[in-house]
VEXRO-711138 format. One record per residue (C-alpha): x, z, y. Coordinates in steps of 0.02 Angstrom, whole numbers, plus 50000, padded with zeros to 5 digits. Example, Ala and Ser with C-alpha at 12.3 -4.5 7.8 and 13.67 -1.06 7.14 Angstrom:
REM VEXRO-711138
506155039049775506845035749947
//
This chain:
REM VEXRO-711138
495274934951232496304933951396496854953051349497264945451199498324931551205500154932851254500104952251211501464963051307501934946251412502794940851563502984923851668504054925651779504144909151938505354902852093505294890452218506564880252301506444884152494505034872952566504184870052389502494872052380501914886952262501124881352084499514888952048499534898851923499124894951733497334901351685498054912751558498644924651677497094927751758496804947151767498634949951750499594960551840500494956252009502404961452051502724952452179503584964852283504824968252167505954955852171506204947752319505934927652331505294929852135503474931352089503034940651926501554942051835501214955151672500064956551527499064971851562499934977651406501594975651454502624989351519503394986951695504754999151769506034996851905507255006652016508214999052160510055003452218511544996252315511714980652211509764975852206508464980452092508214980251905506744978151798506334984051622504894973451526504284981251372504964997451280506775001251315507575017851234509155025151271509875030251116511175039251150510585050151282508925050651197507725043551317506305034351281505595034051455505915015151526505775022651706507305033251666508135020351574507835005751710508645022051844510215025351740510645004451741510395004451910511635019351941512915010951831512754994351926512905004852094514465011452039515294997551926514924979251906513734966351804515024966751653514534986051646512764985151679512634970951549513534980051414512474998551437510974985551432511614979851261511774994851177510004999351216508605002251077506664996451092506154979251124506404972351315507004960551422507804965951587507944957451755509144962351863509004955152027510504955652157509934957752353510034940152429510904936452289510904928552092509534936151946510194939851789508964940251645509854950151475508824950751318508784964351178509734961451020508814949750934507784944351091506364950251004505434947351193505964931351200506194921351349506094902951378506424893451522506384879051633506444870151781505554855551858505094849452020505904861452128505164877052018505634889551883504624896651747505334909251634504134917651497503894926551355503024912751278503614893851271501584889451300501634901451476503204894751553502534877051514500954879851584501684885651748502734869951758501534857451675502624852751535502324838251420502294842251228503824836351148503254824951009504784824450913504914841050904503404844550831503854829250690505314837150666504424854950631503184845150516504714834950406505694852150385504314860350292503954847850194505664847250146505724866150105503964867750067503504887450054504944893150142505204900550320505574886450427505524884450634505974874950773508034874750751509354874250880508734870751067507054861351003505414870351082503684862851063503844855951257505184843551350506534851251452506104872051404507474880051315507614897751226508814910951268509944913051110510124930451092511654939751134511714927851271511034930651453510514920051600511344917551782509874911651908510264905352064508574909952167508924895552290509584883152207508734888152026510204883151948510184893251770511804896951679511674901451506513044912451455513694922651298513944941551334514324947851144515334949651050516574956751214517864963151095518724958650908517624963350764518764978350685518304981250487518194998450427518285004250266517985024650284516425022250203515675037950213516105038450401515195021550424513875028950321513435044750429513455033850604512375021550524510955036550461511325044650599510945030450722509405022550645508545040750632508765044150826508245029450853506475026850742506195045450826506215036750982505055024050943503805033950834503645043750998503035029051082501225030151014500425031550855501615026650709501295015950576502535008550447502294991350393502944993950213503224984050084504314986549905505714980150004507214990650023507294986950213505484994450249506045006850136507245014950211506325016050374504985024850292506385034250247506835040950396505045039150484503845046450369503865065350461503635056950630502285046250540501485060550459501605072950640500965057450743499525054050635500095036450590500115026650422500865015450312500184999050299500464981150175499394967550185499054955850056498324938150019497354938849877497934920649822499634925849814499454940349719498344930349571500104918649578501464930449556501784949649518502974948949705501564950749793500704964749699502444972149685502234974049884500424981449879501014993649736502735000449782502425001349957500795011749880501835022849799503195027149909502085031650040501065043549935502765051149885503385053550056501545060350078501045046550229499325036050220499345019050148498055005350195497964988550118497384974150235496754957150176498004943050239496674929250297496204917850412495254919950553493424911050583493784894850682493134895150854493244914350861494174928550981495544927950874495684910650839495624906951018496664919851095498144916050940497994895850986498184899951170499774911251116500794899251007500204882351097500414868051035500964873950872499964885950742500984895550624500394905850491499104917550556498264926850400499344940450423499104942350626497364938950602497334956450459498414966450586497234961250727495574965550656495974980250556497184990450657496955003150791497494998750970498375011850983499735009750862501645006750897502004997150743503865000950663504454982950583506014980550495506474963350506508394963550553509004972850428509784957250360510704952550489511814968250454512064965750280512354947550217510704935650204511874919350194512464920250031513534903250022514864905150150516164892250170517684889750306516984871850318516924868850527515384871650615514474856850684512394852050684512664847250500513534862450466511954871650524510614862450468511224866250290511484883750327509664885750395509094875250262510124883850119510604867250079512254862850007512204843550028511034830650145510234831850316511304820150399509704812350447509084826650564510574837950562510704828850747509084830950805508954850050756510784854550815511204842950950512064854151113511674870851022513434874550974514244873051172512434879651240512764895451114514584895351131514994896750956516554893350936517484903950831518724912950986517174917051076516524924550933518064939350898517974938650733516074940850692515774929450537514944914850608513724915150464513124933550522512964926050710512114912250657510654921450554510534934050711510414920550830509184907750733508224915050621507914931050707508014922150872507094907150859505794914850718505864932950707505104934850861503534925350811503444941550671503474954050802502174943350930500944942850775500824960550785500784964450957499114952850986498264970150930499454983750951501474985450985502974980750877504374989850877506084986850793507155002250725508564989150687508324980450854509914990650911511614982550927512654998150923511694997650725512074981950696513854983550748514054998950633513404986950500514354973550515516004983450531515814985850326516784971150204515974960950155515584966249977514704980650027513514972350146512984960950019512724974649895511814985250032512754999950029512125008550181510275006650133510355010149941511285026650025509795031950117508795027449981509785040349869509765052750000507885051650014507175048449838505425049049888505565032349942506355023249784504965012649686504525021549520505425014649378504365016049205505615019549083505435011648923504685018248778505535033148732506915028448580506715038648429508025047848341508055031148208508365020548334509575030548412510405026848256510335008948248511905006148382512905015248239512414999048107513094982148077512344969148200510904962348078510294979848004510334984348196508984971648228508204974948067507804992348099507444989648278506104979048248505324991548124505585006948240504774995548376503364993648251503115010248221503465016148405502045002848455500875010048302500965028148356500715024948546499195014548489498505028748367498615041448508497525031848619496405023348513494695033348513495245044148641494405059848618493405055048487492405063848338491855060648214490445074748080490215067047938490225075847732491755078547664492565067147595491645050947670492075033547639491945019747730492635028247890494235023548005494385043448065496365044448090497165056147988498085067048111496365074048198495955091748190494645098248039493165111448054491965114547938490135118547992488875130247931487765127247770486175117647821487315108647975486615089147966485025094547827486515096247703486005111647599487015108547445489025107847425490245110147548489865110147761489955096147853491485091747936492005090948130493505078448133494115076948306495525071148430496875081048461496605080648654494415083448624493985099448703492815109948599492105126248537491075134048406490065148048429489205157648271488685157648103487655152547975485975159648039486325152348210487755140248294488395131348416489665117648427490065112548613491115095848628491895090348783491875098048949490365105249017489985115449154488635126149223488195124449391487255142349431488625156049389489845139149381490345142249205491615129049159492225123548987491375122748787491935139948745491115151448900489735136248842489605138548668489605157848706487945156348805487265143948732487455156348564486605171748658485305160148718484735155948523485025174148463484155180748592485585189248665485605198248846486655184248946485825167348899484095170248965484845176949137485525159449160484035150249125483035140449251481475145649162480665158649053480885150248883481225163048776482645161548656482795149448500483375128648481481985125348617482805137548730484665129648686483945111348732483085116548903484745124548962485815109948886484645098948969485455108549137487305102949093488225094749192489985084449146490575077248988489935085348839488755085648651487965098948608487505101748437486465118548400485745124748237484925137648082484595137547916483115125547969483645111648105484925105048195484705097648357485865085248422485985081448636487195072948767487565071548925486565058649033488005046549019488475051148844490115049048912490925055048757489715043248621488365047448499488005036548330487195040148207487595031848016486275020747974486595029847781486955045547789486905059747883487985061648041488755059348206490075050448280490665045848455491135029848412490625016348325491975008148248492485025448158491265017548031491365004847929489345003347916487924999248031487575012948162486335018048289486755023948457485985039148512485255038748689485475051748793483785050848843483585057948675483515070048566484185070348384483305081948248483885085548096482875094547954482025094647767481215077247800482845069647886483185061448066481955060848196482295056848372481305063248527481315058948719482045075248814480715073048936479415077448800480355093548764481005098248928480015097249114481635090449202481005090449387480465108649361482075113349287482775108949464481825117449580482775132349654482255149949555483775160649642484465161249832485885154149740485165141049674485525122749757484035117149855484735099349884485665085649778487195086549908487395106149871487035102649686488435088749713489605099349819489525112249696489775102549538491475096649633492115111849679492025119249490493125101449461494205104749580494765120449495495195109049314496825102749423497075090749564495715081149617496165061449609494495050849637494305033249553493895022549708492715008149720491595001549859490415008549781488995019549872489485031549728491345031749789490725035549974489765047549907491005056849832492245055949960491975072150080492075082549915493645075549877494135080750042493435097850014494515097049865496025093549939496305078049838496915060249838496185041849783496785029549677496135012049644496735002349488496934981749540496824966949405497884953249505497154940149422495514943549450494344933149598494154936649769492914951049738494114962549649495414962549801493984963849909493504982049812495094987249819495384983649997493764990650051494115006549961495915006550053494785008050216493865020150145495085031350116495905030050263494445034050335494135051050240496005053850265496735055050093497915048150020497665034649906498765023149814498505006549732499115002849531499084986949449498834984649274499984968949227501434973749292502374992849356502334998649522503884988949564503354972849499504554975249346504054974249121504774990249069502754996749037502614981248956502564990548772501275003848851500194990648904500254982648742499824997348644498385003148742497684984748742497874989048545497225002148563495524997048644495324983548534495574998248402494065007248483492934994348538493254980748430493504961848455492954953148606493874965748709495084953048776494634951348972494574969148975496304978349042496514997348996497095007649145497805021749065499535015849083499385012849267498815028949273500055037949171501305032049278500585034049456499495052149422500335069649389500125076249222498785091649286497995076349363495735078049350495025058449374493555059149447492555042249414490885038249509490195032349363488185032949370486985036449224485795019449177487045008749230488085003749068489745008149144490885017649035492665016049151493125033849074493455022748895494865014348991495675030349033495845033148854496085051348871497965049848959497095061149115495785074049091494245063349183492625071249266491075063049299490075071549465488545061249438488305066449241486915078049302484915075549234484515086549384485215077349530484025063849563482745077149543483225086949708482965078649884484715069349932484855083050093
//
């Protein structure tokens, strides 16, 4: 815990001459000791925390935490902490303050003159804060207001903490924090950023002082020149700090994080890193924002080809390490911790965590600017985004903080005082609570924690900061990192038409182009991949009328008389027919056999055909010596593996078989002869043929058989050839690899012990996970979908998250897919389909077009998740095997 709390720390203490040393606050047990360092100054570290130093002429100066050196390129804080000490040699403070400034990272930097003052200079947006005080003859100056308070025994300050407590109820929801000067103890103060501190060792007399802005802000409007500093800047310096350790983006579907995965994701990808969002459950149930997060930042990081791990925003279990070491942190006060706690427990140590917050301070996150003078009310409504009220505790949250900052509108050289103001309070005062949260486990770093950035930023007009210009450039530059847009659905030539008609025949024929736009996206996925063999002419069916027609053999079905049966099937059903009347097969779907791994209904069918005829290539490929004939055909199709029927037959019989999921459907009319793969393709009763079964048709009509009576299945598996799989993972591993040569590989990932399963074939394969995420479902549905996100990371491929209400980027355009597949699955499986959500829109979207699902789905369970597909992605089913459970698992 004590590693823990006040990650990458310092607290820093002085004595007047002849004042006793204070002991030193519990929480710094175990630290580190500098007290040779800096002469009549003790200093204690986090064993975390990075200490470097190099003495010269004027007196030594110390680097906390992870400098970089832009310009020159140098990330090394030793080298960094030895080039400020030359230039303060050989120049002055003013000079060593302003190369200080313009450094990159997150530090804070003492420099400590011999016999003589201590300055302390923060980075940009002290994102290392430091607070101070002084009481009885002592200084304390730390990284956390709860450290420096300790060391001085500082009271709480009540009021503050009231104060805390009436602004968020006033602004309930919103980012709110301890304004101005307040701190949750009497007498510590912050340093404001862009400010530094003058310490008088002896005396400990601090000065606060404002260093920047040192010169008048000068606008430019060479865009494109702005534009290339700005690029060029922030990609030195995230290379600098994705050299720091492992990198990982935290990365949402904001444009900020965005654009640093922009410019990060090859360091990400060489360092081994990842992308990371995390999520509260709650919130997402509430609003499509915070799905919008999960699913963007999904997808942008599987197109800039980076892992992508979802954590669980929650909060910790009282009275544990976490809860313990964050109290001890943030003392007295506890801010929101779910997504410290996530960051804490499910992220490597090792990580050097690239955060974008202060992006905004560049661009223009005040939006109502007025020339109205500053004062505490002035600022209370600007932190408030209030336009009116607060005079009631505009005083207590501004009181001093304008002549303490020195923000008075010559001091600040032109900078917009609403720009200073967000850099200096809300990054100041809360930001750095953002970065702390993550460095309890691991290390924040900033790549817009740079003022020579920020400068470049703010040089722009106006306009163009609000609109963003310099990020929505990087984000052209780099398309890989734009959220998808799903266009809408695609206009027809008609209603192309209608922007050539009067106003009210334009919304006439809209609405019946929309109709029949809607109608034909629901037709093509309704009974995805469907058949249906039934006589000609049938009644009493809903077959569609655009599926494809093939007429079967004489005696097909027992029908002797008249015309064939009839095959009517989906466009998209694969199938073959092998034959003629005195022996056939028909092969739907798409099978596979595992011992020459044959793949597909027509190299199928064609076996399957010498196998009845008594040809020279079936037998060869049996497990067994059965001969040829319809008993032959239904031991070997009892050896299929995948997605398939298999319908065989003479003169005499026909035998009807599935898979052992009958993934594709098998009914039988309750009237007349035939088969269908779906009920609701007739109007009458049906009955559902098990795949346990085995349908024969002859002179005296339908009779149904268990497979096991016709076909030994655990002898079927035993190993005849060296070839042969001895074990249910090589059985397994082989299946795979014949699906990984359909197309890419992208697995349907659950929890599930079927997922895990799968998982080091998908490696093998080369391919990628995707998980498909109801937001409005319970606590149990995130809790898959997180769980898988571990998962994956774990196997190391990439996965990405869909939803199914909304589009990757939170927005409605899919809004008219959605609806039609919903349509379309009430279509297929009739009413009481309601709570169920297709996914084949999600998946449309998110999936290439060559794009194989694989789906976990197990037979005996009742699952049928292919159905929600509804045939948008060719989908393959590993475990639709009869012989698997029939081999020993290794």
């Amino acid at each position: 815990m004590l590693d823990g709390a006040h990650a990458h720390g310092y607290l820093l203490t002085a004595a007047r001459p002849g004042v006793p040393a204070r002991p030193w606050p519990a929480d710094v047990t175990g630290w580190s000791a500098h007290d040779d360092i800096l002469p009549g100054l003790t200093l204690r570290s986090h064993p975390r925390t990075v200490v470097r130093h190099a003495a010269g002429v004027n007196g030594v100066v110390v680097l906390l935490g992870h400098p970089v050196d832009v310009d020159a390129g140098i990330s090394d804080a030793a080298r960094v902490a030895t080039r400020l000490c030359a230039t303060w040699d050989l120049q002055d403070d003013d000079a060593l303050v302003r190369e200080a400034a313009g450094l990159g990272g997150r530090w804070t930097l003492l420099a400590a003159r011999r016999h003589g003052e201590l300055l302390v200079v923060p980075d940009a947006h002290a994102t290392q804060p430091v607070f101070y005080a002084t009481a009885g003859g002592h200084l304390a100056l730390a990284s956390t207001p709860a450290l420096a308070a300790a060391a001085l025994d500082l009271p709480v300050d009540e009021d503050a903490l009231t104060l805390l407590a009436e602004l968020r109820e006033r602004r309930r929801g919103a980012v709110t924090y301890l304004p101005g000067l307040r701190t949750p103890y009497e007498g510590l103060l912050p340093l404001v950023p862009n400010c530094l501190l003058r310490i008088d060792p002896a005396t400990l007399h601090v000065e606060h002082r404002r260093f920047w802005p040192w010169q008048d802000r000068e606008e430019r409007t060479d865009t494109e020149a702005v534009y290339q500093r700005f690029r060029e800047r922030l990609a030195a310096h995230v290379r600098l700090l994705a050299g720091l350790g492992v990198p990982a983006l935290s990365l949402t579907a904001g444009g900020d994080s965005r654009v640093t995965a922009a410019l990060a994701h090859e360091q990400v990808r060489a360092g081994g890193g990842l992308a990371f969002t995390y999520v509260n459950p709650r919130d997402a149930r509430n609003g499509a924002a915070a799905m919008a997060d999960v699913t963007g930042a999904s997808a942008v990081a599987a197109q800039l080809g980076i892992p992508h791990r979802v954590l669980r925003w929650r909060q910790p279990p009282e009275g544990g390490a976490f809860d313990l070491l964050h109290r001890r942190t943030y003392a007295p006060l506890v801010p929101s911790r779910g997504a410290a706690h996530a960051m804490w427990a499910d992220l490597p140590r090792d990580l050097v965590q690239l955060q974008s917050n202060g992006a905004e301070t560049g661009t223009a996150f005040l939006r109502r600017r007025t020339d109205e003078p500053l004062s505490p009310l002035r600022l209370a409504r600007m932190m408030m985004h209030a336009a009116e009220g607060l005079e009631d505790l505009a005083g207590r949250m501004y009181t001093g903080y304008l002549e303490h900052a020195e923000m008075q509108p010559a001091r600040l050289h032109g900078y917009d005082h609403h720009d200073v103001f967000y850099w200096e309070q809300r990054m100041g005062r809360w930001g750095w609570q953002k970065f702390l949260d993550g460095d309890l486990g691991h290390r924040v770093l900033a790549p817009f924690n740079d003022r020579v950035l920020l400068e470049t930023m703010l040089a722009l007009p106006y306009p163009q900061r609000e609109s963003k210009m310099l990020l929505a450039r990087v984000l052209e530059d780099v398309p890989a990192a734009r959220l998808p847009r799903t266009p809408a659905a695609p206009a027809s030539l008609a209603r192309s038409v209608t922007g050539l008609l009067p106003g009210r025949a334009t919304r006439r024929l809209d609405a019946v182009v929309g109709r029949r736009e809607r109608a034909a996206e629901t037709s093509r996925l309704a009974f995805a991949q469907g058949y249906a063999v039934l006589p000609p002419g049938a009644h009493g069916t809903r077959v569609p009328a655009g599926w494809g027609r093939l007429t079967l053999p004489q005696g097909a079905f027992g029908r002797t008389s008249g015309a064939g049966m009839v095959l009517r099937h989906h466009p998209r059903l694969p199938h073959a027919f092998a034959g003629d009347g005195s022996g056939w097969v028909l092969v739907l779907g798409e099978p596979a056999w595992l011992r020459h791994e044959l793949d597909g209904p027509q190299v199928v069918a064609r076996v399957l055909h010498d196998l009845l005829v008594g040809g020279t290539q079936g037998p060869q490929l049996l497990a067994d010596d059965r001969g040829r004939g319809l008993d032959a055909v239904v031991a070997a199709g009892a050896g299929l593996v995948g997605r398939y029927v298999v319908v065989v037959g003479d003169r005499r019989r026909t035998l009807v078989m599935t898979d052992p999921l009958s993934a594709l459907g098998a009914h039988l009319p309750a009237d007349s002869p035939g088969l269908v793969s779906h009920a609701r393709l007739l109007v009458g009763d049906t009955l559902p043929l098990s795949p346990d079964e085995v349908l024969a048709v002859e002179g005296a009509g339908p009779t149904l058989t268990e497979l096991d009576q016709l076909v030994d299945l655990p002898s079927l598996a035993l190993p005849r050839h060296v070839e042969d799989p001895t074990t249910g993972a090589d059985r397994l591993a082989r299946h795979t690899r014949i699906l990984s040569h359909r197309g890419p590989a992208w697995l349907g990932l659950t929890a599930s012990r079927a997922g895990a399963e799968l998982l080091p074939h998908l490696v093998a394969s080369a391919g990628g996970a995707i998980t498909w995420w109801d937001r409005t479902a319970d606590d149990a549905a995130a809790a898959d979908v997180i769980a898988a996100s571990e998962r994956a990371r774990e196997a190391g491929v990439q996965h990405r998250v869909v939803g199914l209400r909304e589009d990757a980027d939170g927005g409605r355009a899919g809004d008219a897919r959605r609806a039609a597949a919903a349509a379309a699955l009430r279509t297929t499986w009739g009413e009481g389909t309601e709570d169920r959500l297709p996914v084949s829109s999600a998946l449309d979207a998110a999936l290439p077009a060559d794009a194989v699902l694989w789906l976990g789905d197990l037979p005996g369970t009742g699952s049928r998740t292919w159905e929600l597909v509804q045939g948008v992605r060719r989908v393959a089913l590993p475990f639709s095997d009869r012989l698997l459970p029939h081999l020993p698992r290794r």
